[in-house]
C-alpha positions in Angstrom: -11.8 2.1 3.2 -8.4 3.9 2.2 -5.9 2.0 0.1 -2.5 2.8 -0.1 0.1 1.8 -2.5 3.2 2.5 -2.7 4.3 3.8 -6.5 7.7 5.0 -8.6 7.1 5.4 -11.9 3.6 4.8 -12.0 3.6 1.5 -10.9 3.6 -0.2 -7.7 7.0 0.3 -6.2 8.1 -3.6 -5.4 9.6 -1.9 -1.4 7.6 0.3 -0.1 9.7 2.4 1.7 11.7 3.2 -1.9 8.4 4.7 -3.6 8.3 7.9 -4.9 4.8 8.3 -3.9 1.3 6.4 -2.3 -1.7 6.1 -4.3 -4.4 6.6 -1.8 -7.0 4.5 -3.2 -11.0 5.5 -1.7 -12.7 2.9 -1.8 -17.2 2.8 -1.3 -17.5 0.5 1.3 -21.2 -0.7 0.4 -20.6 -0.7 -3.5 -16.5 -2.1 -2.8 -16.0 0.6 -6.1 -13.0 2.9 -6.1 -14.1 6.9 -5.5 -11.3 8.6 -6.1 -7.2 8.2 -6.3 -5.2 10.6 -4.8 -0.9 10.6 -4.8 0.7 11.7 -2.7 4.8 12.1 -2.7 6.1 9.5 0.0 8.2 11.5 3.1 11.8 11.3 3.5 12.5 7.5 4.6 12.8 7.0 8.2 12.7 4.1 9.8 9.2 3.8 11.3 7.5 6.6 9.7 5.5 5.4 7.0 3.2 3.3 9.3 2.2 6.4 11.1 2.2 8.7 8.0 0.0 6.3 6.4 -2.3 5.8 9.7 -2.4 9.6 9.6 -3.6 10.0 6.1 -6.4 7.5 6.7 -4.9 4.1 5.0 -6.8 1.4 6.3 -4.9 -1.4 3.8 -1.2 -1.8 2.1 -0.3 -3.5 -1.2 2.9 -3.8 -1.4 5.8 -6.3 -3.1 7.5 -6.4 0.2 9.0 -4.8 3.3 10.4 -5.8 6.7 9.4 -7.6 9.9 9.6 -4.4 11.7 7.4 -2.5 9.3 4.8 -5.2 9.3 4.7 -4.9 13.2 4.3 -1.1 13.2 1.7 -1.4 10.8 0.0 -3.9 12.7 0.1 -1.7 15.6 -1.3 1.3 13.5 -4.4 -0.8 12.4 -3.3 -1.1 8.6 -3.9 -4.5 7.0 -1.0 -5.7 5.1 -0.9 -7.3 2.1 2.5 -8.3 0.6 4.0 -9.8 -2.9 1.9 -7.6 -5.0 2.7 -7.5 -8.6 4.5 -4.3 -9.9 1.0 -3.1 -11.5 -0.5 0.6 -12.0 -2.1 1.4 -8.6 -5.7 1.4 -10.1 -5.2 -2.0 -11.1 -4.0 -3.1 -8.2 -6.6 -1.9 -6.3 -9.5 -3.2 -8.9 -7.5 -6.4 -8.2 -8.0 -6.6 -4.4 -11.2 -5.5 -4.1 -12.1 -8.2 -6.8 -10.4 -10.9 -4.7 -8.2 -11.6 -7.8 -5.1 -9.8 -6.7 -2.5 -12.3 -7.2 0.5 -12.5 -4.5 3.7 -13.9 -3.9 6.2 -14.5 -1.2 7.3 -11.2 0.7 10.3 -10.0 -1.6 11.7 -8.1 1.5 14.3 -9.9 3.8 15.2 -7.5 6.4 
């Protein structure tokens, strides 16, 4: 399992398609512990890229705070689970969080 979060400033970046960077979390799937974090610096934005990038770079999940109908379809269609209103937390914890069912979430603080 491949994590991604999107980060700026060390912390998960509340839109995802503002981040400065992804934390690509690794992730053991028999043990559910983290193997390694690696960051990445996020593309230039364009609209519909990130799904792909992210499918590319072997994401399997997204943690985000929020982002748009469009970009929950694309990553639907790229096989990434989605997982919105994530806390602005450093990307380990968030990821510790998740995979500890104790990631709290709140409403999708995207509206386009």
């Amino acid at each position: 399992m491949r994590i991604a979060i999107p980060t700026a400033d060390g912390r998960l970046c509340p839109h995802f398609g503002h981040c400065e960077a992804f934390a690509l979390v690794d992730v053991n799937p028999e043990t559910n512990e983290i193997v390694q974090m690696v960051m990445l610096p996020a593309p230039d934005h364009q609209p519909g890229l990130l799904p792909q990038w992210l499918h590319h770079h072997g994401a399997t999940v997204i943690i985000a705070g929020g982002m748009g109908q469009r970009a929950l379809d694309l990553f639907a269609q790229n096989g990434i689970q989605v997982i919105i209103g994530a806390q602005s937390d450093p990307p380990e914890s968030v990821a510790r969080a998740y995979l500890t069912n104790s990631l709290q979430t709140g409403q999708n603080i995207c509206d386009h």
